[in-house]
Every structure is written in structure tokens, then in C-alpha cells.
VOSE-401557 format. One record per residue (C-alpha): residue in three letters; z, y, x; residue number from 1. Coordinates in nm, 2 decimals. Layout:
REM VOSE-401557
<atom 'ALA', <Z, Y, X>, NUM>
...
This chain:
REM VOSE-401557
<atom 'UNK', <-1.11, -0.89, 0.01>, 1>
<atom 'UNK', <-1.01, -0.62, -0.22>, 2>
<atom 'UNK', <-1.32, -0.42, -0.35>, 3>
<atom 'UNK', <-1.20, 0.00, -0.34>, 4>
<atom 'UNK', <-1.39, 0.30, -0.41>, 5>
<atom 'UNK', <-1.51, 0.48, -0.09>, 6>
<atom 'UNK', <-1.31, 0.81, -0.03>, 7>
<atom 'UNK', <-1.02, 0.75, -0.24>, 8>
<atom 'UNK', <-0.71, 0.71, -0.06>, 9>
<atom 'UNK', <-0.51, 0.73, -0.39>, 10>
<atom 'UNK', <-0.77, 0.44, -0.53>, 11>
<atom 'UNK', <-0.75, 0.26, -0.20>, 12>
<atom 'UNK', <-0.39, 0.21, -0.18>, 13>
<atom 'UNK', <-0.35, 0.11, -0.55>, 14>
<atom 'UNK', <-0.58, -0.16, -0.51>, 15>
<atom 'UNK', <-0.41, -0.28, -0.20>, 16>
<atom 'UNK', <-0.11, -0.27, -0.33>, 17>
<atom 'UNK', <-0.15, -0.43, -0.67>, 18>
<atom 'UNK', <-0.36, -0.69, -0.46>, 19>
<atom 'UNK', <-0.05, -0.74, -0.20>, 20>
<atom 'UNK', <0.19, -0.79, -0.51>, 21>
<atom 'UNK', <-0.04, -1.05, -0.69>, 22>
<atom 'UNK', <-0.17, -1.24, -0.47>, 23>
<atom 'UNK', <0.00, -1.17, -0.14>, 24>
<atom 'UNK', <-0.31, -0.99, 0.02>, 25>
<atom 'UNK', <-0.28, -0.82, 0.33>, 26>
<atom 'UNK', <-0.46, -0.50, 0.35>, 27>
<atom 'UNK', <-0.80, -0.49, 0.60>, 28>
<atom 'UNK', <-0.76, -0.36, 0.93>, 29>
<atom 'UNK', <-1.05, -0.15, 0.86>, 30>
<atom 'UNK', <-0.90, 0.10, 0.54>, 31>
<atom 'UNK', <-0.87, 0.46, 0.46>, 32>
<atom 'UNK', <-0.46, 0.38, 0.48>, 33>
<atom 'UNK', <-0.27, 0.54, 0.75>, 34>
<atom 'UNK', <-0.07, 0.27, 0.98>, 35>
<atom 'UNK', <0.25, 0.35, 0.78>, 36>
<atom 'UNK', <0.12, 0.27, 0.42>, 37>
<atom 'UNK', <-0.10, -0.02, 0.62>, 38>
<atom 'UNK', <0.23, -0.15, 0.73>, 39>
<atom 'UNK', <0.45, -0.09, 0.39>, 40>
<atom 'UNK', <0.19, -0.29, 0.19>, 41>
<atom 'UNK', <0.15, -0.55, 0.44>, 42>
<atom 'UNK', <0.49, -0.64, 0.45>, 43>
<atom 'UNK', <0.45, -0.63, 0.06>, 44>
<atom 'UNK', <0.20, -0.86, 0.07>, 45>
<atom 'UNK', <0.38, -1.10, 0.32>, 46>
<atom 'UNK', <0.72, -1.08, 0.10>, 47>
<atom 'UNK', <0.44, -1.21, -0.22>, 48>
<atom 'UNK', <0.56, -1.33, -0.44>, 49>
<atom 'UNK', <0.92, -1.18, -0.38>, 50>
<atom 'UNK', <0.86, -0.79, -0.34>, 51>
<atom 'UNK', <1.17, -0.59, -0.39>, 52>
<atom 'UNK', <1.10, -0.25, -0.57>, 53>
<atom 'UNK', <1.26, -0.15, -0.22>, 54>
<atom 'UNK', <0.98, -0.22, -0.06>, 55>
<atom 'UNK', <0.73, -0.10, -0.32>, 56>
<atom 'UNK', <0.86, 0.23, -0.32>, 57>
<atom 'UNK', <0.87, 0.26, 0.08>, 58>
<atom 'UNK', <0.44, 0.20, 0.03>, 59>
<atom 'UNK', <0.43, 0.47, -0.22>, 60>
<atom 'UNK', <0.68, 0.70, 0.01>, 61>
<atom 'UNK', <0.44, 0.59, 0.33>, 62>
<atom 'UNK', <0.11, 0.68, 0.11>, 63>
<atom 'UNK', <0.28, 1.02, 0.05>, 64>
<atom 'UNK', <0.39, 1.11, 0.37>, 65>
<atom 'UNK', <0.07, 1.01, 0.51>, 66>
<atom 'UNK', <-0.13, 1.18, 0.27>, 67>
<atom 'UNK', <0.07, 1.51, 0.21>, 68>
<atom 'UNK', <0.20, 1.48, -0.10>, 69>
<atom 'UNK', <0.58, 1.44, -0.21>, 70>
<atom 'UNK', <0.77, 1.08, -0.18>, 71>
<atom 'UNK', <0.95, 0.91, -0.49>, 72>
<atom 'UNK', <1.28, 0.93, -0.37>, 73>
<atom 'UNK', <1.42, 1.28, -0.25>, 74>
């Protein structure tokens, strides 16, 4: 399991994600990530080790819409 600082969305997902692009981990059920971003990275994780930067930005644009703050793409 991915250790992440307690409190820190922004750390949180980072560390999910990186861990779901290197070594295909899914994020816990149990994290500070909405279902969106939980969802985006998981299918990151499941596409490891064949991302697209498609689907790494749709995590960053779930994290932001989830967490109020602006998407990548506009």
C-alpha cells in the first residue's frame, strides 16, 4: 500500500497516481480521493504499464473538479 500524508488531498493523489503509473497500484478504497479521481487513477493503474497521457490528465482534471480547483484542459 502507498504510504500518504494524512490531510493532503494534493499529496494523496500524487502518490496514488505515481504508484498507479509504476507499479500498476490501485488506489485503497479507504482514501481522501473523491470516486472520480478514485476511478481516473484506478483505471490508470489497471492500463500499467500502458497509461496514455489521456488518461493521466482525466485524474488530474477528476482531482480538480473534485477538489475545486481548475482542470488542465479548458
Amino acid at each position: 500500500m502507498t504510504e500518504v500524508p494524512a490531510g493532503d488531498p494534493r499529496s494523496a493523489f500524487e502518490a496514488m497516481l505515481t504508484a498507479a503509473l509504476v507499479a500498476g497500484r490501485t488506489p485503497a478504497a479507504s482514501t481522501v480521493l473523491g470516486s472520480q479521481t478514485w476511478a481516473a487513477v484506478d483505471a490508470v493503474a489497471r492500463a500499467h504499464p500502458d497509461a496514455t497521457a489521456e488518461e493521466i490528465a482525466v485524474a488530474y482534471d477528476a482531482f480538480a473538479r473534485e477538489h475545486g480547483l481548475r482542470p488542465t484542459a479548458e
